[in-house]
C-alpha positions, -999 to +999 in steps of 0.1 A: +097+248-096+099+273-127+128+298-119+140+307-153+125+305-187+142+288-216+160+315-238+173+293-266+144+278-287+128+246-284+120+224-307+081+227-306+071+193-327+093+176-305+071+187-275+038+188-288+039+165-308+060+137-310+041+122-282+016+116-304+029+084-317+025+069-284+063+061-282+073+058-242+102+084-236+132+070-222+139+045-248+176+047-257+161+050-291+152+088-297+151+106-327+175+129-338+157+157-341+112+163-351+102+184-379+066+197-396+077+202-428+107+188-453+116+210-478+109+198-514+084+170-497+062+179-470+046+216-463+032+226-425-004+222-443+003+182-445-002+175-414+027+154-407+059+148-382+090+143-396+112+124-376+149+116-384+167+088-367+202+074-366+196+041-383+216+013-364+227-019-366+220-037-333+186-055-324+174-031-300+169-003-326+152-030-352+128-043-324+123-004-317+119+006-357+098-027-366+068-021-339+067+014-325+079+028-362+070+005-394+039-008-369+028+028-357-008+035-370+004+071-381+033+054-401+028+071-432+066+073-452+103+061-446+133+078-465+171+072-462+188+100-466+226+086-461+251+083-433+232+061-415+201+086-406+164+078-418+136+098-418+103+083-409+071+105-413+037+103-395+006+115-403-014+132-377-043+140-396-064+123-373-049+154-350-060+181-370-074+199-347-046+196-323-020+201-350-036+231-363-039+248-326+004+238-328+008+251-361-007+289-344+009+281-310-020+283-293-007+250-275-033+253-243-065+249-266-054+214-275-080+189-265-081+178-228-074+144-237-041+152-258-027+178-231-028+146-211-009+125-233+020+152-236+021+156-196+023+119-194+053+120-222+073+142-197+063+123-164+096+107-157+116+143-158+098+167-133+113+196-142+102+190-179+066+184-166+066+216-149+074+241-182+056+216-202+022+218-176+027+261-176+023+257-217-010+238-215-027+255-184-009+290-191-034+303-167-020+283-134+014+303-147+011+334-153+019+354-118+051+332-117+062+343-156+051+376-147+078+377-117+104+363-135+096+388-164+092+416-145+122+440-130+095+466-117+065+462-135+045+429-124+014+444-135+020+450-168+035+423-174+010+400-161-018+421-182+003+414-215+006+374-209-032+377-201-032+396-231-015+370-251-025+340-235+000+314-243+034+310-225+057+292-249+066+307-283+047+296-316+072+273-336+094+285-355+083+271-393+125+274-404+138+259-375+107+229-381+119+225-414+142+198-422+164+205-452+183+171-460+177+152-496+168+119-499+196+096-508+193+082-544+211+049-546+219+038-582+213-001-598+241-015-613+239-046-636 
């Protein structure tokens, strides 16, 4: 049950759409941190994910980085960029439509279809599911933001998330930016 909403942000690829690779959450394989754009590389218009990953050593991450990375059908780049992290990058053009609604945060006019995927992402964590369902279906939510919200004024309150129409911040494009250089090894003779 929603009681409180989240003050400190939230990474909004990571939610929206990371599950879009059709990688099963709880896999002790996770990636560091999701990004739209890479400065010096990638812009929001590319349509891309930018994940970066601790690159390790044992078989579990190589099974994991050979098929559900290297094998993904949106696999689209791979960069190291030192101290053991890798950044592998996806293209969701086939998204667009979906990545475009993200890029506005207009998150509940994502297809039926792709909502469903994301709820299924957060399935094993009910109390993800729950914040994740009032960002999709903002509609089923809005008396219970509007109490939290409200000291005095529920009706007001529920008349500007009306208003608005979405329930979870649009992303923010600096925090979604990843700022790390790719590592340049040198060849030696």
């Amino acid at each position: 049950m929603i009681k409180q909403l989240y003050i400190e942000y939230i990474q909004k690829s990571r939610i929206f759409l990371y599950p879009a690779l059709d990688i099963k959450r709880g896999s002790s394989v996770t990636p560091i941190e999701t990004y739209v754009s890479w400065k010096d590389h990638y812009t929001v218009d590319d349509n891309k994910l930018i994940c970066l990953y601790h690159i390790r050593t044992d078989q579990e991450f190589k099974t994991f980085e050979k098929i559900k990375l290297f094998a993904n059908s949106k696999f689209d780049d791979f960069q190291y960029v030192g101290e053991d992290k890798g950044v592998y990058v996806f293209d969701l053009s086939i998204y667009k439509y979906e990545y475009s609604a993200f890029l506005e945060g207009k998150y509940s006019k994502f297809a039926e279809d792709y909502k469903q995927n994301v709820l299924s992402f957060f399935k094993q964590s009910k109390t993800h599911q729950e914040y994740i369902d009032s960002y999709l279906y903002p509609e089923k939510y809005i008396d219970k933001y509007a109490e939290i919200l409200s000291s005095n004024d529920f009706k007001s309150i529920k008349e500007a998330l009306i208003e608005v129409g979405e329930l979870c911040e649009k992303p923010d494009f600096d925090k979604e930016d990843l700022k790390l250089e790719v590592l340049k090894l040198e060849l030696t003779k």
